[in-house]
C-alpha positions as CSV (number, residue, x, y, z in Angstrom):
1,X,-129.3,119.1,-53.1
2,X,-131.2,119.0,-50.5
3,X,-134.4,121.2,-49.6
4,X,-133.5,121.3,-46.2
5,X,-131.8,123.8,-45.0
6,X,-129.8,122.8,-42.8
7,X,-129.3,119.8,-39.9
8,X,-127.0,118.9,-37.0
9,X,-124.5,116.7,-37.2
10,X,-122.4,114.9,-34.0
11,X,-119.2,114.9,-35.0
12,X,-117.7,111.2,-34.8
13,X,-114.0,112.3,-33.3
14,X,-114.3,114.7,-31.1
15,X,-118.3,114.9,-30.0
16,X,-118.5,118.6,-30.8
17,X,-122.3,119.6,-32.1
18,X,-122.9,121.5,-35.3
19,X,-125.0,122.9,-37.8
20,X,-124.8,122.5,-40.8
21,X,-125.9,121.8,-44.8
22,X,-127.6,118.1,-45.0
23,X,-126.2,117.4,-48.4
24,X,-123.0,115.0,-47.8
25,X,-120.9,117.2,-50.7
26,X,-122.0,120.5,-49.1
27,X,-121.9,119.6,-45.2
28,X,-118.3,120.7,-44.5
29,X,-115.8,119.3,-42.2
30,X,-115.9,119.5,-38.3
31,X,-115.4,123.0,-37.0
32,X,-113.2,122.1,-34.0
33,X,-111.4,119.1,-35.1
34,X,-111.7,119.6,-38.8
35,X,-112.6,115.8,-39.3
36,X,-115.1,114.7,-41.3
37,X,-118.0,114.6,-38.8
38,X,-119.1,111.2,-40.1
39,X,-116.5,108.9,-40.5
40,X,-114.2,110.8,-38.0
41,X,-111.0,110.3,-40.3
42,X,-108.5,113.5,-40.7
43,X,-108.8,115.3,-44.0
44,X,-105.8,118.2,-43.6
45,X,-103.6,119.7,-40.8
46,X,-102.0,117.5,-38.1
47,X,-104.7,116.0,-35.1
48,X,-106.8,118.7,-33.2
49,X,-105.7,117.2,-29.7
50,X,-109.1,116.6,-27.6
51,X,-109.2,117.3,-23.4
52,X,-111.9,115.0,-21.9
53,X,-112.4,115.7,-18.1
54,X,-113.7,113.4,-16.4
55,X,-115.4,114.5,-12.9
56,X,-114.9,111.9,-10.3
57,X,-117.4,111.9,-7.5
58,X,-117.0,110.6,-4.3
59,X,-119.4,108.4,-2.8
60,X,-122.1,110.1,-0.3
61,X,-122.1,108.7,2.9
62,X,-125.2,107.2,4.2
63,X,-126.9,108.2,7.2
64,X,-127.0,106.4,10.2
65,X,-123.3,104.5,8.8
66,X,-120.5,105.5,10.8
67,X,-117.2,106.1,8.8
68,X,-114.4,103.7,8.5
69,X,-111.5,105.4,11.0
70,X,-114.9,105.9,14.2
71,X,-115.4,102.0,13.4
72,X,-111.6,101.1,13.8
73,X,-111.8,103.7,17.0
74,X,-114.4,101.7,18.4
75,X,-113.0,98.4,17.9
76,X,-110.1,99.5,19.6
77,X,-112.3,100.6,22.2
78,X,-114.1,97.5,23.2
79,X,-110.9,95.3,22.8
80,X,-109.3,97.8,25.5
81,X,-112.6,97.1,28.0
82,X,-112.1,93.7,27.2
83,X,-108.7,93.2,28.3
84,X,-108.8,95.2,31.3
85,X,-112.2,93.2,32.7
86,X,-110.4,90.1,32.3
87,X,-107.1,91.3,34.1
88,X,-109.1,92.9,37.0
89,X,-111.2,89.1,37.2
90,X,-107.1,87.3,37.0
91,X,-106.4,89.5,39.9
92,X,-109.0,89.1,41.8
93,X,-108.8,85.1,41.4
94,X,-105.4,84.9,42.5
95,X,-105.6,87.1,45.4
96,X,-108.8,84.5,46.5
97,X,-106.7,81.4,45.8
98,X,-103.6,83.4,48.0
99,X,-106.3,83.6,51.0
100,X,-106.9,79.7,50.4
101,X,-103.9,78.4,50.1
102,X,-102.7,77.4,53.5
103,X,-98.9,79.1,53.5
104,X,-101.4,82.1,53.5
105,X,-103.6,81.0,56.2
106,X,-101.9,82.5,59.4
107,X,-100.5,85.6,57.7
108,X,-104.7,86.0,56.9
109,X,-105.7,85.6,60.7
110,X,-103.1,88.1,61.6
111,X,-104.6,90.6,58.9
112,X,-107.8,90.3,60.3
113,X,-107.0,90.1,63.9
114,X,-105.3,93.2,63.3
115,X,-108.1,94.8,61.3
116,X,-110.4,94.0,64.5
117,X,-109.7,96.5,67.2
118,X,-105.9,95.1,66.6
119,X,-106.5,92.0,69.0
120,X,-103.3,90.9,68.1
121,X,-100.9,93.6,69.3
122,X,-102.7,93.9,72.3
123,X,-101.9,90.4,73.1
124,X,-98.3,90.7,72.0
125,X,-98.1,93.2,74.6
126,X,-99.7,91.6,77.4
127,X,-97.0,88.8,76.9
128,X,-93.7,91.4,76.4
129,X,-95.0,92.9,79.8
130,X,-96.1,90.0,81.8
131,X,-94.4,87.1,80.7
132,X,-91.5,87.3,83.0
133,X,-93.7,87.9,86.1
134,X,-95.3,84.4,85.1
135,X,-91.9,82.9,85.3
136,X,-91.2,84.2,88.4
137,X,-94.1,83.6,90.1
138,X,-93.9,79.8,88.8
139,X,-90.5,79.3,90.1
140,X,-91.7,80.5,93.5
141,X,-94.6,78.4,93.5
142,X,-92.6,75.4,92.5
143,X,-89.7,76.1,94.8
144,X,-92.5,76.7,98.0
145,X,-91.9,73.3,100.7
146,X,-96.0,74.0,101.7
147,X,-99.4,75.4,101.3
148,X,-97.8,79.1,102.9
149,X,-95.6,79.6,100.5
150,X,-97.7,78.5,97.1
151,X,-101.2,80.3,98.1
152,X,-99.8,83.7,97.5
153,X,-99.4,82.6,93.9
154,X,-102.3,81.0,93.0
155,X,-106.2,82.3,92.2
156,X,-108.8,82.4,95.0
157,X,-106.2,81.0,97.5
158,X,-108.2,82.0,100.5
159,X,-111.2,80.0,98.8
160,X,-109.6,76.8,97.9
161,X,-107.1,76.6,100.6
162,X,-109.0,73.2,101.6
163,X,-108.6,71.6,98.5
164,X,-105.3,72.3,98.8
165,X,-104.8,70.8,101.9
166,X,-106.7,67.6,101.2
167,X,-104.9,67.3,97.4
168,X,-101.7,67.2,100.0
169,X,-103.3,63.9,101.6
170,X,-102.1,61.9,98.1
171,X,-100.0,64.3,96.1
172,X,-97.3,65.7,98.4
173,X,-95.0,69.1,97.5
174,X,-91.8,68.3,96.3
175,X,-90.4,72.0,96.1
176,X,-87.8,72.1,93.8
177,X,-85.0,74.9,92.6
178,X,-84.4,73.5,89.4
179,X,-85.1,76.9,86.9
180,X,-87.3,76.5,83.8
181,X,-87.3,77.8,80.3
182,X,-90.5,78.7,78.4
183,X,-91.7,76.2,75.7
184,X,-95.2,77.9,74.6
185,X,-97.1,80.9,75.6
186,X,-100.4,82.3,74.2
187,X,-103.0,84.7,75.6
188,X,-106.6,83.1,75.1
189,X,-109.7,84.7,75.6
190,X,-112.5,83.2,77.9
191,X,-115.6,84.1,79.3
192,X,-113.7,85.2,82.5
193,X,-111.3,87.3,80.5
194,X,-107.5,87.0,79.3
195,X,-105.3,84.4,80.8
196,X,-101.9,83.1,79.7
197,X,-101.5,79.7,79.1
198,X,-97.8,78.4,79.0
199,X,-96.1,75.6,79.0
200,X,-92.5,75.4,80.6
201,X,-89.3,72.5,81.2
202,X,-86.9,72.0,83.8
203,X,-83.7,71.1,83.4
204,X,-84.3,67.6,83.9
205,X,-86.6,67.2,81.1
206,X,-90.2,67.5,82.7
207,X,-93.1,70.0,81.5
208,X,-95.3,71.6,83.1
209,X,-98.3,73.7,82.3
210,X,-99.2,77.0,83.6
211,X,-102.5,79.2,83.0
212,X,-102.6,82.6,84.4
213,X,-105.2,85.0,85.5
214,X,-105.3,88.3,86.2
215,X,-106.3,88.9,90.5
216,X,-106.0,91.9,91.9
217,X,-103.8,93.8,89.3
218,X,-101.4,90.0,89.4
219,X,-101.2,87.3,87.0
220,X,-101.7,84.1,89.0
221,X,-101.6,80.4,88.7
222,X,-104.8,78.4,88.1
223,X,-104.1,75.5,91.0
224,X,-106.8,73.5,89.5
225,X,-105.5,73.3,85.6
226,X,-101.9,72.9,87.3
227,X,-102.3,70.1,89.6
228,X,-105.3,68.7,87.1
229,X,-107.0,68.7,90.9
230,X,-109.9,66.1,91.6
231,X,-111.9,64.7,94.6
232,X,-109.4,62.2,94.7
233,X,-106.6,60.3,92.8
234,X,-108.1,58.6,89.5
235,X,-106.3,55.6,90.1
236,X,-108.0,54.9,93.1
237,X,-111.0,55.5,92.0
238,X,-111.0,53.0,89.3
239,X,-109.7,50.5,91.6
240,X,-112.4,51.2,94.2
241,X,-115.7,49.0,94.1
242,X,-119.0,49.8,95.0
243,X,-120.9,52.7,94.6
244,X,-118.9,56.3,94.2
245,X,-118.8,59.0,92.9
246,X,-115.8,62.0,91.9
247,X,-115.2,65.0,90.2
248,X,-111.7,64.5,87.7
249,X,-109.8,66.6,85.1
250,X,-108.9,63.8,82.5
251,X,-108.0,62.9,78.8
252,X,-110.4,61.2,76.8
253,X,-110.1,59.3,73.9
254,X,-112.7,57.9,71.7
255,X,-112.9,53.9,70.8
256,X,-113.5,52.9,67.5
257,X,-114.8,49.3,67.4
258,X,-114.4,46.1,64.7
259,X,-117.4,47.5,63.2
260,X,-116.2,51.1,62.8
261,X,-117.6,53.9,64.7
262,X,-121.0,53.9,66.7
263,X,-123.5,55.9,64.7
264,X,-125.5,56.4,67.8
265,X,-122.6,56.2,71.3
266,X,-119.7,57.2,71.6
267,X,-117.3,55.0,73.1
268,X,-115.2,56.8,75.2
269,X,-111.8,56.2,77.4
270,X,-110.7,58.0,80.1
271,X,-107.1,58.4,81.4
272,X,-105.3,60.2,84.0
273,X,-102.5,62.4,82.4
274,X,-99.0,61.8,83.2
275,X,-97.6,64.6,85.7
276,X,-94.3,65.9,83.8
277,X,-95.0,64.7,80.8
278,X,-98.0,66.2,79.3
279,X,-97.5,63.7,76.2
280,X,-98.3,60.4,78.2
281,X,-101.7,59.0,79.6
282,X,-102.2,56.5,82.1
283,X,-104.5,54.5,84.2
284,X,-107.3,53.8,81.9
285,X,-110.7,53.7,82.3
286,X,-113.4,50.5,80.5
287,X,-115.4,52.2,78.1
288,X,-117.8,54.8,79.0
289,X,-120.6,55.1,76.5
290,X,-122.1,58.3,75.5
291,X,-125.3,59.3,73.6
292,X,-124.1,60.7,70.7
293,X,-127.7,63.1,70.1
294,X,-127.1,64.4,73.8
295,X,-126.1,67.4,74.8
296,X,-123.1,65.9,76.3
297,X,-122.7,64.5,73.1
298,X,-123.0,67.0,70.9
299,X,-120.3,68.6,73.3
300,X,-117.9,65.8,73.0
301,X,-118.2,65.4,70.0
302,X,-117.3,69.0,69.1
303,X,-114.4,69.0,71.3
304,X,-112.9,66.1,69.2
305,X,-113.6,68.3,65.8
306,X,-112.0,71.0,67.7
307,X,-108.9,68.7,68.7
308,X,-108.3,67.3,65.1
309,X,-107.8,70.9,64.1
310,X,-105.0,71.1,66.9
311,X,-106.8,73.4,68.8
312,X,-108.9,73.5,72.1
313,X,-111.7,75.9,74.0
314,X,-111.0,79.4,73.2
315,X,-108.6,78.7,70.4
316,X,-106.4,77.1,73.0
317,X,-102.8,75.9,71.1
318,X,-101.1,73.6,74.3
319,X,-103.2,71.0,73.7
320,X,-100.6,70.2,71.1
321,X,-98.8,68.4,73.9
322,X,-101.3,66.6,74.8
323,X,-101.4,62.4,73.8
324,X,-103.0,62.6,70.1
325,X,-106.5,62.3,69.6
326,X,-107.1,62.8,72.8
327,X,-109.2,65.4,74.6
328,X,-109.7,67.4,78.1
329,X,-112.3,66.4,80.0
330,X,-113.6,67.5,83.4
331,X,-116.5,65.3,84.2
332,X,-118.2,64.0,87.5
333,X,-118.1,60.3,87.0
334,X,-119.9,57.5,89.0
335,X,-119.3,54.1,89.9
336,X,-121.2,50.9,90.6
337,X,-120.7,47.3,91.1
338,X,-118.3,45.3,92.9
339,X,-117.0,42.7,90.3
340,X,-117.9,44.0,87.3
341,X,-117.9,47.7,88.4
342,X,-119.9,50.1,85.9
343,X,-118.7,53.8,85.2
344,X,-121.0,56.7,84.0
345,X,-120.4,60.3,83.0
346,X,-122.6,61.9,85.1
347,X,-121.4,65.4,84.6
348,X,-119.5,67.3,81.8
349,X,-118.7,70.5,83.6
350,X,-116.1,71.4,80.9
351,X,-114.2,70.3,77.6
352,X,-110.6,72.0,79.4
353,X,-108.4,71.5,83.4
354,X,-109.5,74.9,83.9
355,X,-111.4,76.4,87.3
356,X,-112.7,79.9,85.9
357,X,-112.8,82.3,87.5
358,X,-116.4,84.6,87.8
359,X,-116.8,86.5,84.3
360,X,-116.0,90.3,84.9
């Protein structure tokens, strides 16, 4: 036997600690399982059944580390900014190509007309309400046999009433009864306030033109735009010789030569416009050159920018009738020469036919 008292065994089955004699005969069997604590193996009785718990610990979460479900939050988050900055930047591109395309272009001016002081409806109304005076007073002007019976319907008639008289010495009145229907009508805005511009045909086919002011609480005819009124008949001019000189409302075209345009004149031909038919020029004039760096120039050459967008002065739409390409003029033009006779531009008093009158 052993001197030692005692000694603790581990029992091989069922891990239970004991105490007990060292010797192997003397030792004993396990006293929970009642194995041999050594070799583990069953000596009597059926098998002690063992409970092992196991103590599953879940994982600490680190500081700083959101959890899973706030990062799925966030994603969702962000993807939700995401979508919505890129529909609000869709938007906002098609409403900017809408405003360029050009279907949307005069539904746009409208917009902002109305948004300014609502220019638009004003000028609606001035037409609703003072349209049919202007046809009225324009068949009564066109139906008077002399000067009587057209001043009352024309601007400044007690001013011009010599003009009138001498225009009578190569353009006589030919009154007529014939009615007229409107073609156009637009109110335009100039430096001496609202007028009317129109344009009207008679039953036999001719146009006319008509601009109308405001006088004395009346709309009335601008003489000088109507009759396109000058010192004297254009054709006459051109077929006088020797020095001369004449103030003339007239169309202008420019010449392009063999070599393309002039980089430094323009080349330009004038022409008397066709009375009842605003789309036909005659009587042409040789080639007037012009300094392109000018202020006359510059003028010209920004009435013809003008003209290409169908437009003239004051966002004037009849010069659609006009011959294409062509613009208004009212110049003072001299003459020289007798053979080979030499016309200037003296003058550009205006890129329209209209007298205006003083700004109010």
């Amino acid at each position: 036997m052993s001197d030692i008292p005692g000694a603790w065994f581990h029992c091989a089955r069922c891990g239970t600690l004991f105490r007990a004699a060292a010797d192997a005969d003397q030792r004993g069997l396990c006293p929970e399982c009642g194995a041999d604590p050594v070799t583990g193996h069953e000596t009597t009785g059926a098998p002690a059944q063992v409970r092992i718990r196991r103590k599953v610990r879940k994982p600490k979460e680190q500081p700083g580390r959101p959890k899973r479900h706030r990062r799925g939050k966030g994603k969702a988050r962000a993807l939700a900014i995401f979508v919505v900055v890129w529909v609000v930047l869709l938007g906002t591109l098609a409403v900017w190509l809408r405003r360029m395309s050009p279907d949307a272009s005069e539904a746009t001016s409208l917009v902002e007309a109305q948004s300014i002081g609502g220019q638009a409806m004003e000028d609606q109304r001035l037409i609703q309400d003072e349209l049919q005076g202007c046809a009225d007073r324009m068949n009564q002007f066109l139906s008077a046999t002399n000067i009587g019976g057209q001043s009352p319907h024309v601007l400044r008639a007690d001013k011009i009433l010599p003009e009138m008289a001498r225009a009578l010495q190569f353009s006589p009145i030919f009154a007529t009864e014939a009615p007229i229907s409107p073609l156009f009508h637009q109110v335009i805005h100039t430096p001496a306030g609202p007028a009317i511009e129109t344009m009207w045909k008679q039953e036999d086919g001719k146009q006319m033109e008509g601009v109308f002011f405001e006088e004395a609480g009346e709309w009335k005819i601008d003489w000088h735009a109507f009759t396109r009124a000058g010192s004297e008949p254009w054709v006459l001019f051109l077929s006088g010789k020797g020095k001369g000189e004449g103030g003339f409302r007239l169309l202008a075209r420019e010449r392009i030569g063999a070599n393309g345009r002039d980089h430094e004149f323009i080349g330009l031909v004038l022409y008397a416009p066709r009375p009842g038919s605003p789309g036909e020029a005659v009587s042409a004039s040789p080639e007037i050159r012009v300094l392109r760096a000018s202020e006359m120039g510059r003028a010209i050459e920004d009435a013809f920018a003008t003209r290409a967008k169908g437009l003239g002065p004051f966002a004037s739409k009849v010069v659609k009738y006009d011959p294409d390409e062509m613009i208004r003029l009212h110049v003072r033009v001299t003459r020289e020469g007798e053979d080979e006779r030499v016309f200037q531009i003296a003058e550009l008093r205006a890129t329209h036919w209209m007298e205006l009158p003083p700004a109010k």
